[in-house]
N, CA and C of each residue as an Amber inpcrd file, in Angstrom:
protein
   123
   3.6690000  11.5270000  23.9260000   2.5310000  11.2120000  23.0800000
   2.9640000  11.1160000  21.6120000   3.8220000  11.8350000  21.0520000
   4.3140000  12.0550000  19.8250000   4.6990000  10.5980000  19.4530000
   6.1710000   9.9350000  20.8910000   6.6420000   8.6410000  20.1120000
   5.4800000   7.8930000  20.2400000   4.7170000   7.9410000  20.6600000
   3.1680000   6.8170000  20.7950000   2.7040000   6.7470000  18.9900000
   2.5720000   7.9240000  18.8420000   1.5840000   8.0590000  17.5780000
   3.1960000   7.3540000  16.3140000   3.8740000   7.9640000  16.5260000
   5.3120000   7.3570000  15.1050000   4.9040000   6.1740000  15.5500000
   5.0490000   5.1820000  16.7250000   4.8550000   4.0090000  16.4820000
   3.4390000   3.2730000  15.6430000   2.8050000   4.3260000  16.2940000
   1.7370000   3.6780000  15.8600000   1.7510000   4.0080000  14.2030000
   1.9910000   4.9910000  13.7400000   2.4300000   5.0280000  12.1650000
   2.9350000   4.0710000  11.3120000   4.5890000   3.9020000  12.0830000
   5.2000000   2.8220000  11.9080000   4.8530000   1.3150000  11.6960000
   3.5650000   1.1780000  12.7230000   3.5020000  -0.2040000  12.2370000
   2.5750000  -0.5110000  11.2750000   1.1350000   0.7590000  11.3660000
   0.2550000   0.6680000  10.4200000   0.8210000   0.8370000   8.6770000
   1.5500000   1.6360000   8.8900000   3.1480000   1.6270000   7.6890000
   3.1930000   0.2730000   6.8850000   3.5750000  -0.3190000   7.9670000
   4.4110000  -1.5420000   7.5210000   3.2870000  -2.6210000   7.0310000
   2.1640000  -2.3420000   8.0160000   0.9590000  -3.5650000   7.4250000
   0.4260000  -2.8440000   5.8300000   0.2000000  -1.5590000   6.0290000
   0.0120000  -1.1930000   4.3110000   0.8490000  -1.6360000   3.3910000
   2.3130000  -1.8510000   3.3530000   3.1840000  -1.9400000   2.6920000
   3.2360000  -3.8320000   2.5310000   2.9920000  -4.1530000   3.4360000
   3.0460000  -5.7300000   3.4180000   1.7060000  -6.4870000   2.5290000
   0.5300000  -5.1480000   2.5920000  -0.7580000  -5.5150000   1.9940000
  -0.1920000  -5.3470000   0.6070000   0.0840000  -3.9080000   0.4300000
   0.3000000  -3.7410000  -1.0770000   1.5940000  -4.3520000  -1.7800000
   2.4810000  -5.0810000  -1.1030000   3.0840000  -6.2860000  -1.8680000
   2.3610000  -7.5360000  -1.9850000   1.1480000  -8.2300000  -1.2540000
   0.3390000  -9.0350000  -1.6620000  -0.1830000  -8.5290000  -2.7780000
  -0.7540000  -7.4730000  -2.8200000  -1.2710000  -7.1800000  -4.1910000
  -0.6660000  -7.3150000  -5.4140000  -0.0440000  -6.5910000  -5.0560000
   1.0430000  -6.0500000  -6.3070000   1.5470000  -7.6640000  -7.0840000
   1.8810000  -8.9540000  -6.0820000   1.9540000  -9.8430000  -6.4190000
   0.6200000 -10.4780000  -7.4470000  -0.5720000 -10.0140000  -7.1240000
  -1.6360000 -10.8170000  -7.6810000  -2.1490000 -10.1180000  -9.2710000
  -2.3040000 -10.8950000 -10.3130000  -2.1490000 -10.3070000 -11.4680000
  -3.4070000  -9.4690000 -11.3770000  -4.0600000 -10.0330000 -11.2090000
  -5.6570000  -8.7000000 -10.3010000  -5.2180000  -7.0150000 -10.2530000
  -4.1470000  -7.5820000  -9.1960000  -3.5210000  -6.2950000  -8.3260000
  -3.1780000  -5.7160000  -9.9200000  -2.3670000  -5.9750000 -10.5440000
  -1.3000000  -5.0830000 -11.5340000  -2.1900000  -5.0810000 -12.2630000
  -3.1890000  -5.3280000 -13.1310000  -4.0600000  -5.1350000 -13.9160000
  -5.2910000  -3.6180000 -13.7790000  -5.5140000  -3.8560000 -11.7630000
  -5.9490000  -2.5260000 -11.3380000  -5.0070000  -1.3080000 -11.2280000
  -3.7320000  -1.6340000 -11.1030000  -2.5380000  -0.4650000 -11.0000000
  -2.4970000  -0.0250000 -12.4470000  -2.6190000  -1.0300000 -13.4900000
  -2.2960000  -0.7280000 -14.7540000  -3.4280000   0.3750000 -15.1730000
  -4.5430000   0.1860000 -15.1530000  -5.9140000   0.5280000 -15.2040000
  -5.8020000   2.6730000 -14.6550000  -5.3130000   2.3960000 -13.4600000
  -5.4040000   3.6680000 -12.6180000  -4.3600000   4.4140000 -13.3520000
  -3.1960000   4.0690000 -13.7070000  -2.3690000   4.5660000 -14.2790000
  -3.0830000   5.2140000 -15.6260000  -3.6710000   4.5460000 -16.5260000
  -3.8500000   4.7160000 -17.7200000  -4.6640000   5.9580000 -17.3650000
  -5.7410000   5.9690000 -16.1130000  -7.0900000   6.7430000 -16.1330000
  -6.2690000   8.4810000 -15.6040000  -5.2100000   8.0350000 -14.6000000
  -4.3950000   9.5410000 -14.6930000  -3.8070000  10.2210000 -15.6730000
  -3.2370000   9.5280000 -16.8060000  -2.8510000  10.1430000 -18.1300000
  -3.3140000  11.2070000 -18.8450000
């Protein structure tokens, strides 16, 4: 059951990571990263 769930980690992983390089690409995206950053300071 354990390797069931890493996979399943693993791939949900990889679709977050594939989302947040779409973002990160869109000046949208870095403008809201910029934003969040400033508001943790």
């Amino acid at each position: 059951m354990l390797q069931a769930l890493s996979k399943m980690d693993k791939s949900e992983l990889e679709a977050g990571i594939s989302k947040a390089n779409e973002f990160l690409k869109s000046k949208d995206g870095q403008n809201i990263l910029n934003k969040n950053d400033q508001n943790k300071k």
